[in-house]
Structures are given as structure tokens and as C-alpha cells.
C-alpha positions as CSV (number, residue, x, y, z in Angstrom):
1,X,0.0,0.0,0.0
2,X,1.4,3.4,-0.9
3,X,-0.2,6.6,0.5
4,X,-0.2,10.1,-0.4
5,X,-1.6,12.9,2.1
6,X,-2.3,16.2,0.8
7,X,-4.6,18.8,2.5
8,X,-2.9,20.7,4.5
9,X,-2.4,24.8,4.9
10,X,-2.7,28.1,7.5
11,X,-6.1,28.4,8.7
12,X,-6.5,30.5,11.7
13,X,-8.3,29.3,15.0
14,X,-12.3,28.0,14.6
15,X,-11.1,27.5,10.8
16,X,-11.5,24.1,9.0
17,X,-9.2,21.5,7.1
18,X,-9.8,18.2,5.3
19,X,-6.7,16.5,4.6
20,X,-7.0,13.3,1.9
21,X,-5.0,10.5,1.7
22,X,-5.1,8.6,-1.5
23,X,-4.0,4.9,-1.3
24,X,-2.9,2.6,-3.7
25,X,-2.9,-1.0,-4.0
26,X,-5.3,-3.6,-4.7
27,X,-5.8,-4.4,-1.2
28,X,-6.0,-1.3,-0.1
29,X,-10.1,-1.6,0.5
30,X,-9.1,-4.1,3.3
31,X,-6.9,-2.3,5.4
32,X,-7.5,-0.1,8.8
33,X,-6.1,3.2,8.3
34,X,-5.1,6.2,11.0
35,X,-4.2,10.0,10.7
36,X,-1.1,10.9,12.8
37,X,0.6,14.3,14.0
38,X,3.5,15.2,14.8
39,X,4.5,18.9,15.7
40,X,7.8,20.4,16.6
41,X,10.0,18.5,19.5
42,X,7.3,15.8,20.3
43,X,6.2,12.6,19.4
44,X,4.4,11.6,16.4
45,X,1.2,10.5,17.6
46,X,-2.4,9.1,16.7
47,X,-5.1,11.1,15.8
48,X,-7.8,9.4,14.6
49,X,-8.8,5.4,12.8
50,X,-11.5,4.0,10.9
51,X,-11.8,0.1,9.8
52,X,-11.6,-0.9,6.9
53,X,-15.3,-0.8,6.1
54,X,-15.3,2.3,7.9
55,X,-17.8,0.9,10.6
56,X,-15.5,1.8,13.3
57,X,-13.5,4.3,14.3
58,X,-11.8,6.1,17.4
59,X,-10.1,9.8,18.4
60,X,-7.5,11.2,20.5
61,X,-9.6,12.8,23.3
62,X,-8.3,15.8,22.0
63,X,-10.0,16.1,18.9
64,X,-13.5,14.2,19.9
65,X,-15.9,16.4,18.3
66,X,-13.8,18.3,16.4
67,X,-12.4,15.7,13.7
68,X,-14.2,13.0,11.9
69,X,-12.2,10.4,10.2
70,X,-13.7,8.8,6.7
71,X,-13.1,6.4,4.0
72,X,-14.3,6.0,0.3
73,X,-13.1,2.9,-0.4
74,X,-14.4,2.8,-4.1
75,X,-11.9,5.9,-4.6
76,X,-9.1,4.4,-2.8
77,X,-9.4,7.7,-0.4
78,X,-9.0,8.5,3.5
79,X,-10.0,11.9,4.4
80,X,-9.8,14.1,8.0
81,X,-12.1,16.6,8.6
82,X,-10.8,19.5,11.3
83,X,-13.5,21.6,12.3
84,X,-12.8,23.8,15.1
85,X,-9.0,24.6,14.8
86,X,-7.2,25.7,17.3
87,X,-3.1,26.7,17.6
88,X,-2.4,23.2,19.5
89,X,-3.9,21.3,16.2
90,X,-0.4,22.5,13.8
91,X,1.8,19.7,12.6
92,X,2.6,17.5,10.2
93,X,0.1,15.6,9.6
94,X,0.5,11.8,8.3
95,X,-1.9,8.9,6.9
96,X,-1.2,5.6,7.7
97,X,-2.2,1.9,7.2
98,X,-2.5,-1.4,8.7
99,X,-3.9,-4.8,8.2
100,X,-6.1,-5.5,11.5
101,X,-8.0,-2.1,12.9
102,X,-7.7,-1.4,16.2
103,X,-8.7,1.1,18.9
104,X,-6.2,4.3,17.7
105,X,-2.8,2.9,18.7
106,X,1.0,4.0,18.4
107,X,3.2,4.0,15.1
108,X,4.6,1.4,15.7
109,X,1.8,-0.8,14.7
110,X,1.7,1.2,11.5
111,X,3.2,-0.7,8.3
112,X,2.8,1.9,5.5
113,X,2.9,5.6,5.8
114,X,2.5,8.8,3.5
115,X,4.5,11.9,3.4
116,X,3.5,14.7,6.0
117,X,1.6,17.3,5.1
118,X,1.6,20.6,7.3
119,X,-1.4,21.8,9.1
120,X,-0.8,25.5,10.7
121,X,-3.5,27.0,12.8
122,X,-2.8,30.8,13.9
123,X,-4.5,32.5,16.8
């Protein structure tokens, strides 16, 4: 599986974002799927993941409400809505796959990975 985020930009606080990720691969369709950050001097860490059917998913506490995590499997696409920006959202943002969903868990678990794409949020 090879993945491609895109999506990202400035928005200022209480703005909105929806990064894509666009997969390819022929399994692709059966894979869980996650959307990490990473910002400055920390950990990269999970965000949000969806099943592969998309019938499941699970947040960070810190985005619940905020973020909804989606899949169009026909399209080979993962997206992440942001509503609600605030400064504390900016980082890289990254899309990432794996066979078996799980509740979101750490990188580690992660097999495939697409470049970063940098979200900025301005007070």
C-alpha cells in the first residue's frame, strides 16, 4: 500500500481543514487506516482510525468532536475533517495503514505511511 496525504495549509483558529489521503494498491479496500501528528520537539502520535469498512472508528480525546475520520473505499481515499482549529492542532500531519483495525494505537503498529503534510493553525 502506498499513500499520499495532501490537504494541509494556514487556517486561523475555529477555521477548517480536510486533509485526503489517496491509497494505492489492490488491497487497499481491506486495510485499517489512522491519521497521525507530529508537531515540533514531540512525538508523532495518533489522531484518529477508521476500519476498513469504515464501521469503526476512534479519536484522540483531543480532537473528539472536532475531527471526523472517513473512507471511500471505491476511490481508494482516507480523508480528515478538522472543524474547530485551534493553535495546539499545527503539525505535520501523516496517513497511515495497517492490516487489523484497532482502537487508535502507536506508530509502531503502522506498516505503510505517506509523506507529511503541514497543518498550521494561527491564533
Amino acid at each position: 500500500v502506498q499513500l499520499q496525504a495532501s490537504g494541509g495549509g494556514l487556517v486561523q483558529a475555529g477555521g477548517s481543514l480536510r486533509l485526503a489521503c489517496a491509497a494505492s494498491g489492490p488491497t487497499f479496500s481491506t486495510y485499517a487506516m489512522a491519521w497521525f501528528r507530529q508537531s515540533l520537539g514531540r512525538e508523532r502520535e495518533p489522531v484518529a482510525a477508521i476500519s476498513w469498512s469504515g464501521g469503526s472508528t476512534d479519536y484522540t480525546d483531543s480532537v473528539k468532536g472536532r475531527f471526523t475520520i472517513s473512507r471511500d473505499n471505491a476511490k481508494n481515499m482516507v480523508y480528515l475533517q478538522m472543524d474547530d482549529l485551534k493553535p495546539e492542532d499545527t503539525a505535520v500531519y501523516y496517513c497511515a495503514s495497517k492490516k487489523y483495525y484497532s482502537n487508535i494505537s502507536g506508530a509502531p503498529n503502522y506498516q505503510y505511511w505517506g509523506q507529511g503534510t503541514l497543518v498550521t493553525v494561527s491564533s
